[in-house]
Legacy VTK file of the C-alpha trace (Angstrom):
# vtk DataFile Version 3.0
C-alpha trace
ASCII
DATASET POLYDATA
POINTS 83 float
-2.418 16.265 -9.925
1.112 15.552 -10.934
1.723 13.921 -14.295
4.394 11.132 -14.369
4.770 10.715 -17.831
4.176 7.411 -17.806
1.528 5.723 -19.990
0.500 2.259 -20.007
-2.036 0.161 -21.482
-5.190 -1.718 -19.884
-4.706 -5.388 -21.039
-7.381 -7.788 -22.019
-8.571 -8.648 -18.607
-8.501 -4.308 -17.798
-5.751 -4.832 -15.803
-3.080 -1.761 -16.120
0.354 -2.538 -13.987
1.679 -0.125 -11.606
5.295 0.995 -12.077
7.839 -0.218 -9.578
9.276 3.186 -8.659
5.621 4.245 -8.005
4.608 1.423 -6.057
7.715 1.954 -4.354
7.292 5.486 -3.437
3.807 4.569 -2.003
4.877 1.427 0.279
2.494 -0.484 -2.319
3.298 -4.227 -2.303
1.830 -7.246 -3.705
-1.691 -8.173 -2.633
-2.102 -4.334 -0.640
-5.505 -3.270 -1.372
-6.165 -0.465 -3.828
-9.247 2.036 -3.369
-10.662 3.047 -6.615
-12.314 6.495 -6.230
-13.679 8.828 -9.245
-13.675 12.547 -9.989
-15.499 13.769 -12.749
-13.291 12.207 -15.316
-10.369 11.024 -13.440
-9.841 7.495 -11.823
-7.670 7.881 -8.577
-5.867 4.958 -6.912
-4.968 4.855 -3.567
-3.852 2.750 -1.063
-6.210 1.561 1.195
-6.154 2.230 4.827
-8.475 0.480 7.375
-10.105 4.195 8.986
-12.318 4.760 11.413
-16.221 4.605 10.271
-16.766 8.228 12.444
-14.111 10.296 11.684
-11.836 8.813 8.856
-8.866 8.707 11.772
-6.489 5.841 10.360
-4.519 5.587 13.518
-5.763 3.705 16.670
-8.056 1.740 15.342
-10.777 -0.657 17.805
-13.241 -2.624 15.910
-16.585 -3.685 17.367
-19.185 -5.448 15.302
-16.714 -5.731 12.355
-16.579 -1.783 12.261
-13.436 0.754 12.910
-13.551 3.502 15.476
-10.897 4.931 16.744
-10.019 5.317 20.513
-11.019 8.914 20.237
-14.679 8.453 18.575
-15.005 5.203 21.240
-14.207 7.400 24.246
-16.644 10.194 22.987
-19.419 7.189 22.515
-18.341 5.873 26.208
-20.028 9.742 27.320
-23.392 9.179 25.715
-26.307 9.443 27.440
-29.785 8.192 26.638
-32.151 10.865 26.362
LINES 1 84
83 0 1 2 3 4 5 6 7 8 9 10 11 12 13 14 15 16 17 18 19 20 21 22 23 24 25 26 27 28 29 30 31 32 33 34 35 36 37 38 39 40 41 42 43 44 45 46 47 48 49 50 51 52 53 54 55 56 57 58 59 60 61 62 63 64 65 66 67 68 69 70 71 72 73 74 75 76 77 78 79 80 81 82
């Protein structure tokens, strides 16, 4: 990881706010969706990206049932045979 050097505080409500250059240099605008992941003891932010449930392709994307598969994984399920 690459330190920025810039520290800010979690407010009353544990919001922290997300510098503008930052958010800038990750196409992060108001109301975009943030993932929240955790490793050991870091919290990682990252912009979310609808992917498919399969593969984790982000590019593509069909949904059936409410889910995400790309046309890659839905061609490969179009080849299934029952057994």
């Amino acid at each position: 990881m690459k330190s920025t050097g810039i520290i800010r505080k979690v407010d009353e409500l544990g919001r922290v706010v997300i510098p503008i250059e930052i958010r800038n240099q990750f196409n992060i605008v108001e109301k975009d969706p943030i993932e929240i992941y955790v490793n050991g003891s870091s919290i990682i932010l990252k912009k979310f990206e609808p992917n498919c449930i399969f593969c984790g392709n982000t590019e593509n994307l069909l949904s059936y049932n409410n889910k995400l598969l790309c046309s890659d994984c839905a061609s490969k399920i179009g080849t299934l045979e029952n057994k």
